[in-house]
C-alpha positions as CSV (number, residue, x, y, z in Angstrom):
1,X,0.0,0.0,0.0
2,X,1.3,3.4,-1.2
3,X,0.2,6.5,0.9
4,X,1.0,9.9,0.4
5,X,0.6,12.7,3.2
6,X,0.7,16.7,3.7
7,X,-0.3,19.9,5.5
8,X,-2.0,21.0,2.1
9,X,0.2,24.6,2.4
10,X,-0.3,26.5,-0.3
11,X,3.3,28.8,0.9
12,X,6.6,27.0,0.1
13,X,9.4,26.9,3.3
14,X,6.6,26.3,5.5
15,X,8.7,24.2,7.6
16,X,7.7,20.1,7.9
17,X,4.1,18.8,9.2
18,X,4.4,17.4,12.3
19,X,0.9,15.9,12.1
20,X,1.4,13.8,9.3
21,X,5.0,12.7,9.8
22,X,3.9,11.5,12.9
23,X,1.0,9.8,11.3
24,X,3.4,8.4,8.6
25,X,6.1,7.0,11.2
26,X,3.5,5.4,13.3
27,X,2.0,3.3,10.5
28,X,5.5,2.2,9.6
29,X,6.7,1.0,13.1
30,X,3.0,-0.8,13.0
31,X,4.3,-2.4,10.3
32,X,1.1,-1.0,7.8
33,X,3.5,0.0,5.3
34,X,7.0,0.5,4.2
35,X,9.4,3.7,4.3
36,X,9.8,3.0,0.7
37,X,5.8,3.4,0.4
38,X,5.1,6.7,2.2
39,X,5.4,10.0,0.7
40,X,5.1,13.4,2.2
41,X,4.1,16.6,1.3
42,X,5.0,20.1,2.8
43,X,3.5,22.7,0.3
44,X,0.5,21.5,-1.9
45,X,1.7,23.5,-5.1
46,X,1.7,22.0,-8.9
47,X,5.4,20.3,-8.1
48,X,3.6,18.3,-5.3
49,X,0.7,17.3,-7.5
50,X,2.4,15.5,-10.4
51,X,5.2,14.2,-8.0
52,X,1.8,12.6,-6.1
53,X,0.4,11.5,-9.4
54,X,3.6,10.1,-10.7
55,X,3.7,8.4,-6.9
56,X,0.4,6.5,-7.5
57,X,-0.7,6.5,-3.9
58,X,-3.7,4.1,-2.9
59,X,-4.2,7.0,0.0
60,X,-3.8,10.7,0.1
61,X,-4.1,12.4,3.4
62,X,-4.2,16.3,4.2
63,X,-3.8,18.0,7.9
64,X,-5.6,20.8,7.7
65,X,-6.0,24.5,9.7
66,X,-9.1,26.5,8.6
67,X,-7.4,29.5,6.1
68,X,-6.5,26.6,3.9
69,X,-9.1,24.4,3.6
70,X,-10.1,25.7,0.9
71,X,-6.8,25.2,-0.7
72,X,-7.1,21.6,0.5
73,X,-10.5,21.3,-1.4
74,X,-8.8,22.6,-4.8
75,X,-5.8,20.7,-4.3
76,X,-7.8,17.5,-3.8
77,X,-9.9,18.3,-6.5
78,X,-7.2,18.3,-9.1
79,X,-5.2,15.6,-7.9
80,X,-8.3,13.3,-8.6
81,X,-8.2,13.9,-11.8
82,X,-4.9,12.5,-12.1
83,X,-4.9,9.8,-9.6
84,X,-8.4,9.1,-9.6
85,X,-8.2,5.7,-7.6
86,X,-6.6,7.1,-4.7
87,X,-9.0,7.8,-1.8
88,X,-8.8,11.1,0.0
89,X,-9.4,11.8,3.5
90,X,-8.4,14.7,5.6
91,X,-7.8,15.1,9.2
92,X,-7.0,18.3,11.8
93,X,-7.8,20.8,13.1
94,X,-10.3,22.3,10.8
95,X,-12.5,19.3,10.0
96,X,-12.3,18.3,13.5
97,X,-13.9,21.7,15.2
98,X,-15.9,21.7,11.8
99,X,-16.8,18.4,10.4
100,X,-20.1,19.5,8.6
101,X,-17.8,21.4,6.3
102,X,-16.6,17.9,4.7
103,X,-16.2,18.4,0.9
104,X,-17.1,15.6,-1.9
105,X,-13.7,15.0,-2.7
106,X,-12.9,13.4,0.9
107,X,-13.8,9.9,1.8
108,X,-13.9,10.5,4.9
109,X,-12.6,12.8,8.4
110,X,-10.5,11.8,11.2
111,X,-11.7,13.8,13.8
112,X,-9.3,14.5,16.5
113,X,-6.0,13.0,17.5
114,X,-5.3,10.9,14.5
115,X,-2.3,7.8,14.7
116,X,-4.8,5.6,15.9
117,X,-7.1,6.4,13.5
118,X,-5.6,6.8,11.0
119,X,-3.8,3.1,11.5
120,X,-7.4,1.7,12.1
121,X,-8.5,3.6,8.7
122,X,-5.2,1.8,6.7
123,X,-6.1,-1.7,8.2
124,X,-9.2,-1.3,6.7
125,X,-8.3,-0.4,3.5
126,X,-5.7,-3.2,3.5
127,X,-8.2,-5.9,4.5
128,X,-11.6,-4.5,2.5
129,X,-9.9,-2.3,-0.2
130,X,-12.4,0.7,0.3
131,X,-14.2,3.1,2.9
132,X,-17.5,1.9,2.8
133,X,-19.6,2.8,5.6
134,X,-19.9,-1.1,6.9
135,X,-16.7,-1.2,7.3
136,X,-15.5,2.4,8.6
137,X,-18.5,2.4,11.0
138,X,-16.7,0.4,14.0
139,X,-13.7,2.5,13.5
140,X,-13.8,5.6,16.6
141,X,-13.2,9.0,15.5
142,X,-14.6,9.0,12.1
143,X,-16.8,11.4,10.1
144,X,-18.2,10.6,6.3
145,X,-21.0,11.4,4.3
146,X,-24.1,9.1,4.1
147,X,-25.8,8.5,0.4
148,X,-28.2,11.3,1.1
149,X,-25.7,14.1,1.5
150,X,-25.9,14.0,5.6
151,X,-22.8,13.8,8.0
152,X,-22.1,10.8,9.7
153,X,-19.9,10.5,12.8
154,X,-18.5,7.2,14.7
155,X,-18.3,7.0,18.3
156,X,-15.4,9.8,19.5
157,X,-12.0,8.7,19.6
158,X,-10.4,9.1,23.5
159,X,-6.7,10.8,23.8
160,X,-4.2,8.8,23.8
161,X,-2.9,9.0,27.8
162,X,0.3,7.3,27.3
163,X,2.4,9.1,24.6
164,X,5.6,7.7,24.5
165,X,3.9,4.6,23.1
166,X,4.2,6.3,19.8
167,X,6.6,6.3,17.3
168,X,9.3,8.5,17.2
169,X,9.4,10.7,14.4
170,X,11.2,9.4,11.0
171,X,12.8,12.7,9.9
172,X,14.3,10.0,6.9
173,X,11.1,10.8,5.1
174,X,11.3,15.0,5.1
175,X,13.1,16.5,2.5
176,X,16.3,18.7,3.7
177,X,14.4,21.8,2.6
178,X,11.3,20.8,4.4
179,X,13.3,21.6,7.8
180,X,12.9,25.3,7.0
181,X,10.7,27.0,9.5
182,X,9.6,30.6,9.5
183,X,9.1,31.0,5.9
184,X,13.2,31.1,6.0
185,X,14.4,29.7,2.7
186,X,16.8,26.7,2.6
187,X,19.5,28.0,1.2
188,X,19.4,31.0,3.9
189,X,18.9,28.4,6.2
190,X,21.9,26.6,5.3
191,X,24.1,29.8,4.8
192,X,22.9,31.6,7.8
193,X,21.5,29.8,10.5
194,X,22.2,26.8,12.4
195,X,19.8,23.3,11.3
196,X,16.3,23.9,12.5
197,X,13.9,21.2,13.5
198,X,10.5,21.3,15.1
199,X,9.4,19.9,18.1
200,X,6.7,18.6,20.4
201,X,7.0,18.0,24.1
202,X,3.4,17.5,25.0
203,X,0.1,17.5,23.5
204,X,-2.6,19.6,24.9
205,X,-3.3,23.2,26.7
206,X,-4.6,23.6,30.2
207,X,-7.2,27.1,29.5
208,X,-10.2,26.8,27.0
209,X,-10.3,30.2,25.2
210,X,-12.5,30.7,22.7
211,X,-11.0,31.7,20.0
212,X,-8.5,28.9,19.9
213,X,-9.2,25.5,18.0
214,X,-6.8,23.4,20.1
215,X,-9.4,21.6,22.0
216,X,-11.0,20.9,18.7
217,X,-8.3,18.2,18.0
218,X,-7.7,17.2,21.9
219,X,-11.4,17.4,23.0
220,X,-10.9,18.8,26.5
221,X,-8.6,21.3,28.3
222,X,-5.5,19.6,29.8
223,X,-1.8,18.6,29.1
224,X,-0.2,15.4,27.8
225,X,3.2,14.9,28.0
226,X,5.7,13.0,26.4
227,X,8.5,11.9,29.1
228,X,11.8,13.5,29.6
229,X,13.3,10.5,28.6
230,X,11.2,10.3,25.2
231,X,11.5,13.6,24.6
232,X,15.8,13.6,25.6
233,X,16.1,10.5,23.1
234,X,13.9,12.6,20.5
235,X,16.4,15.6,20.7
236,X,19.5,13.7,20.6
237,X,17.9,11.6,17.8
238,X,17.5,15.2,16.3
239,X,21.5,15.7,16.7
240,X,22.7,12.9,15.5
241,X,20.7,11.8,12.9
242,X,19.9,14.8,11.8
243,X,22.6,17.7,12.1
244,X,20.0,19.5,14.5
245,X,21.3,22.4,16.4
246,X,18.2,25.0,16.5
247,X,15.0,23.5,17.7
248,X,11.5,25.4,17.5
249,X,9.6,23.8,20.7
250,X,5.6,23.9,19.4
251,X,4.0,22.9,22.8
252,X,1.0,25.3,23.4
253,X,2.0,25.7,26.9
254,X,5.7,24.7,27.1
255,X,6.5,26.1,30.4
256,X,3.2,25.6,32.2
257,X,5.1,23.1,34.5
258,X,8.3,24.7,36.0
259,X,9.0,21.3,37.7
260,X,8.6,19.4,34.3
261,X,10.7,22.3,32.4
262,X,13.3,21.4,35.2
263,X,13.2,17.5,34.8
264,X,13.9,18.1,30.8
265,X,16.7,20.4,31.0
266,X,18.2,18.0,33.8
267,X,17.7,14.7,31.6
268,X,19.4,16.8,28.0
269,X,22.2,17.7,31.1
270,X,22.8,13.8,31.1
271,X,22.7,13.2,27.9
272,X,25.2,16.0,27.2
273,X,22.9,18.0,25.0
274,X,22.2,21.4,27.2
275,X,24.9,23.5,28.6
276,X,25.5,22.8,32.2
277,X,25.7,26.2,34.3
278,X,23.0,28.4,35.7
279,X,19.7,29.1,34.3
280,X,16.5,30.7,35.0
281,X,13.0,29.4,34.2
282,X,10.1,31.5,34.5
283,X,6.3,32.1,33.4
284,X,3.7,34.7,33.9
C-alpha cells in the first residue's frame, strides 16, 4: 500500500508537518506500510501534484487549519483527476472543530487525534480495499457522508494517555528543505542559520479560550506529555541523525510546569545536549 501525506500549504518553506510525519512514522513502526511506500508533502503546489500523481498513492491524506481548507478542497480536486483511484481523507484541526464542512472529494474525516485512526482507517483499507460505511462504522473518531448528503460520525475517539507509546518521528522521510521553518528559505537556512527542526514535548493546553481551536483536536482542556526520557532521546535523535542544532519547541503551553521544564533540562544535562551552568526558568 502506497500513501502519500501533507499539511495542504499553499506557501513553500513552511517548515515540515508534524501531524502527518507522525502519522506516517507510526503506520511504519506498525508495520502498515513500508518507508519506501510513504510519501510526504509540505507545500500542496503543482510540483507536489504531479510528484503525487507520478507516486500513484492508494491513499492521500491532508492535515488541515481552517485558512487553507479551501486550498485543500482545490488541491484534492485536481489531484483526482490525475490519480483518480486514490482515496482522499483529511484530518486536523479544521474538520475536526468543523466536520459539517466535509467536501465531496474526501472519503472521509479523522476527527481529533489521529495515529490511531488513522492506522485503524489503513487496516481497513488493506483488508476490504475501500471506505464503505460497513466497514468504517466500527472504527472511533470517524466522520463521512451518508448517500443522502448528511454527515455521519463514529463513536469519539479518547486521547491517547500514554504518549511515549508512539513512534518516534522518522525525519528519513522529510526532504532537507522541508526543515525550514519561518518561511526562512533553505539556502538561507543553510548559509545563515544553524539546522532547524521542530518539536513537540506534549500535546494539549490547560485554558479553553474561545478563539482557539486546540481543544477541537484534543477534546478537553489539559496537558499530555511525552517523558523526559522520550522527549531527551527525540532531541538527541535530532542531533545525531539529523545535524540538528536550533529546535522550535511547538507545545501550546511549554512552560506551564516549572518542575517538568526542570526535569527536561536535567535529563538533556545527562545526555550532554544542554549547557550545564546556571539558568532561570520562568512564566507569567
Amino acid at each position: 500500500m502506497r500513501i502519500a501525506l501533507g499539511a495542504a500549504r499553499p506557501e513553500a518553506h513552511a517548515g515540515a508537518d508534524l501531524a502527518t510525519l507522525s502519522l506516517a512514522s507510526e503506520a511504519i513502526q506498525r508495520g502498515l506500510v513500508a518507508r519506501s511506500d510513504v510519501r510526504l508533502f509540505a507545500t500542496a503546489d503543482r510540483r507536489a501534484l504531479y510528484e503525487i500523481a507520478r507516486f500513484q498513492p492508494d491513499l492521500v491524506g491532508f492535515s488541515v487549519l481552517t485558512a487553507r481548507y479551501a486550498h485543500a478542497v482545490r488541491f484534492a480536486e485536481r489531484m483526482r483527476g490525475l490519480s483518480p483511484h486514490a482515496r482522499t481523507i483529511i484530518g486536523g484541526h479544521h474538520i475536526s472543530a468543523v466536520p459539517e464542512s466535509l467536501a465531496e472529494v474526501f472519503y472521509l474525516a479523522a476527527l481529533g487525534e489521529g495515529e490511531d485512526t488513522f492506522c485503524a482507517l489503513l487496516e481497513c483499507l488493506r483488508d476490504h480495499g475501500d471506505f464503505s460505511p460497513e466497514h468504517v462504522e466500527g472504527i472511533d473518531g470517524v466522520a463521512y457522508r451518508l448517500d443522502d448528503g448528511s454527515l455521519h460520525k463514529t463513536r469519539p475517539r479518547g486521547l491517547i494517555l500514554e504518549l511515549d507509546r508512539l513512534a518516534h518521528l522518522d525525519w528519513s522521510l522529510s526532504r532537507p528543505e522541508d526543515l525550514s521553518v519561518d518561511r526562512i528559505s533553505y539556502r538561507e537556512q543553510k548559509a545563515f542559520r544553524a539546522p532547524s527542526h521542530l518539536l513537540y514535548s506534549s500535546r494539549g493546553c490547560a485554558f479553553k479560550c474561545s478563539f482557539c481551536a486546540t481543544n477541537s483536536v484534543w477534546s478537553k482542556p489539559g496537558v499530555r506529555h511525552f517523558s523526559a526520557e522520550y522527549t531527551g532521546e527525540a532531541i538527541e535523535r535530532l542531533y545525531e541523525r539529523h545535524g540538528a542544532r536550533e529546535l522550535v519547541v511547538l507545545d501550546d503551553v511549554f512552560a506551564y510546569s516549572k518542575k517538568r521544564v526542570e526535569v527536561l533540562i536535567a535529563e538533556l544535562e545527562r545526555r550532554r545536549l544542554a549547557p550545564r551552568g546556571r539558568r532561570r526558568i520562568s512564566r507569567p
